[in-house]
Every structure is written in C-alpha cells, then in structure tokens.
N, C-alpha and C positions, 0 to 999 in steps of 0.2 A: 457370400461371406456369412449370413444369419444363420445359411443351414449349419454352415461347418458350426459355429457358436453352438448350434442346437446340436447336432451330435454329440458335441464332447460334454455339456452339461445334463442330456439325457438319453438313458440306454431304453431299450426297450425289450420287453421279454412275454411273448408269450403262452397262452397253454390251452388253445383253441384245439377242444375234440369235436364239436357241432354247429351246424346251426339252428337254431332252435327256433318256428313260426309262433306265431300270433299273431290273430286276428281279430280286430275290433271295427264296430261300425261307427261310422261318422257323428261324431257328437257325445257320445259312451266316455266315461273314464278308461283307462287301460292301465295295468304295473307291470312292470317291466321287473324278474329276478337278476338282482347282481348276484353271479357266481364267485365274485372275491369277496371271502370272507375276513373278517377283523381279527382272527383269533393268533394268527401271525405277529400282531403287532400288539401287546400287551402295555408295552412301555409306551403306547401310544408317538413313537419317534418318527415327528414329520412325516403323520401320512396324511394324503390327500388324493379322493378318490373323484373319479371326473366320467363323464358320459359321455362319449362320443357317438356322432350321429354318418352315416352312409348312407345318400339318396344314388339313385344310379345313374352311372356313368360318373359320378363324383367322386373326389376324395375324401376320406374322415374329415365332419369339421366337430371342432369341440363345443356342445351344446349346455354342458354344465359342471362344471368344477365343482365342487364344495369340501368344509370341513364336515359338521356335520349338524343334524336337522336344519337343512337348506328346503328351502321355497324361495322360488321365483316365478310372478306370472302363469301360468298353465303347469310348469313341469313343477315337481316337488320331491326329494329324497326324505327316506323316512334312516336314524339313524339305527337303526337293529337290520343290520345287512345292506344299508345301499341301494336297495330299490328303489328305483326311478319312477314315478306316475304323473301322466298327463292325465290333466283335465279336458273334458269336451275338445274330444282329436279333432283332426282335420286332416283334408286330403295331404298336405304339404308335411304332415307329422308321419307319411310312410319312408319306410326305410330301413338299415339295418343297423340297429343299436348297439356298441359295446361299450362294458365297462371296463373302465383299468382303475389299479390302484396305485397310487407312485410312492414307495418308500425310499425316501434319500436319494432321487433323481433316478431311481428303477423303478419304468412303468409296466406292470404286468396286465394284459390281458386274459379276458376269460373269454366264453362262448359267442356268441356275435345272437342278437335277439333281432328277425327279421320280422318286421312291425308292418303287414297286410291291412289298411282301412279301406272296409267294405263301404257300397255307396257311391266310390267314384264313375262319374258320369265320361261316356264317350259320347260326342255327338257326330253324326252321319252329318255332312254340311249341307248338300243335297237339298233336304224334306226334313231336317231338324227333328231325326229319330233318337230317342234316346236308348242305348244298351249300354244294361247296366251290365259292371266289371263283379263277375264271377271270385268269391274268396278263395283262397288256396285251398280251404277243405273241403270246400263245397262241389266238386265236377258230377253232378247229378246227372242222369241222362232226360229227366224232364229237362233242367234250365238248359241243355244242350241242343234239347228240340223245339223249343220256345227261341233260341236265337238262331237256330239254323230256318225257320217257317222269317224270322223278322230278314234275314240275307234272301232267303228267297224270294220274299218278297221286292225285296230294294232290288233284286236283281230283274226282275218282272217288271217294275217301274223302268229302269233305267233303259231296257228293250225299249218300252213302248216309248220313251223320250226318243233313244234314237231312230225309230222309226216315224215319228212324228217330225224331226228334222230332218232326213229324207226325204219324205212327203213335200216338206214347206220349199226344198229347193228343186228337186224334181220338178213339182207340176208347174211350177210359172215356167220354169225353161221348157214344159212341153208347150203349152201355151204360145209361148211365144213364137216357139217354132211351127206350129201351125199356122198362126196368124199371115204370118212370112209368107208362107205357101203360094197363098190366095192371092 
C-alpha cells in the first residue's frame, strides 16, 4: 500500500547516457559532479536535490537529501552545482552514486558516478595473505605478475599441505599394517 502512495505522489524521469568511474584511496577526500543543473529552476519552485547511493547486489538507498549548502558528518554538498564530497572515504563509501533533482514530485536523474576505493583488503584465510584489490584504472601487467607469483605461490603451499596430509595418514596405516604381519 506505501508503494502505491509513493507512485502516485512521485514520478520519476530519467536522462542516464553513462557511467562515469572514479577512483579514490581509502582515507583521501573524493567530489563526486552532480550533472543536474539549477539553471532550470530560476524561480527556485520546490526543488530539492538528494543523492542516492547503489552498493552491489543492492537497491538505491537515499544517502543525502538537501536544500542547499548541506553538511552532514563525512558527506557534504557544495550549493553551486550539487556536488557531493566525502571526507576521509572508506571501504563501505564504494558504490554507485546518483543524483536526482525533484521539482514538484518529478525526480530527474542524471549519470550514475561509480565510486572505486583503492586499498580494499582481501584476505586468503589459509596463511592470512594479504592482496590487495586492483583500481579500475590500474590493470598494469607488473601488478598482474606480482599476483599471479602470490596464487602461485599459495598454490605451491597448498600442494605441499596436501601432501603432507597424505603422508600423516598413509604411513601409520603402513605401519600398522606391518606390525600385524609379524
């Protein structure tokens, strides 16, 4: 029943041509461009422009509303365009960013800003290896061969584990079965 409510008091409209990367390392400022501009609305008539966040596998959730020059916490809009800027990111601040703008319960979208923070850590549970997560711009063929030497490595290990467990149940059952022999 809330959706119906929400339908009928807002339409949505957007005018998505891209999407556009950026990449920041963990703890760095980052600004994010809002592609809706104010020039639309001179009579300034009930607009209110809002940020919406997309982590993956997720839905939009709405991370900032404002009229204008809003700060809140980390994020903050500046009012000459809308721009969005976090303070000192974090891993949980990736994702895909858009802005809408809603005049008179018509929300417009613009491009969708896919927000890559460098830094994030994967760990191998194993041997508590750390590889690090490669930015969108960066597919070097060094950092390629620098983690393919670290897989082969772990893959080297993991042999010699299962051969090592092998070994540990194999020889007592030869053993024993010798012993028997006799």
């Amino acid at each position: 029943m809330f959706t119906k409510i929400l339908h009928i008091l807002f339409s949505v409209k957007t005018d998505i041509t891209g999407l556009q990367v950026q990449t920041v390392k963990t703890g760095n400022n980052v600004t994010m461009k809002c592609d809706q501009n104010n020039e639309n609305n001179k009579d300034n008539i009930d607009l209110n422009v809002a940020w919406y966040k997309q982590s993956l596998g997720n839905v939009p959730k709405l991370i900032v509303r404002l009229m204008v020059n809003f700060a809140g916490g980390r994020f903050s809009v500046e009012s000459d365009g809308f721009d969005l800027s976090i303070s000192e990111t974090k891993e949980k601040d990736e994702g895909t960013y858009f802005c809408g703008k809603m005049i008179t319960h018509v929300v417009e979208f613009g491009s969708g800003i896919l927000l890559s923070v460098q830094g994030k850590q994967y760990f191998v549970s194993f041997l508590n290896f750390t590889i690090l997560n490669p930015s969108f711009n960066q597919n070097s063929s060094e950092d390629c061969m620098e983690q393919m030497i670290i897989l082969r490595w772990l893959s080297i290990i993991r042999s010699a584990v299962l051969v090592c467990v092998i070994i540990l149940f194999t020889v007592p059952h030869c053993v024993y079965k010798f012993r028997n022999k006799k």
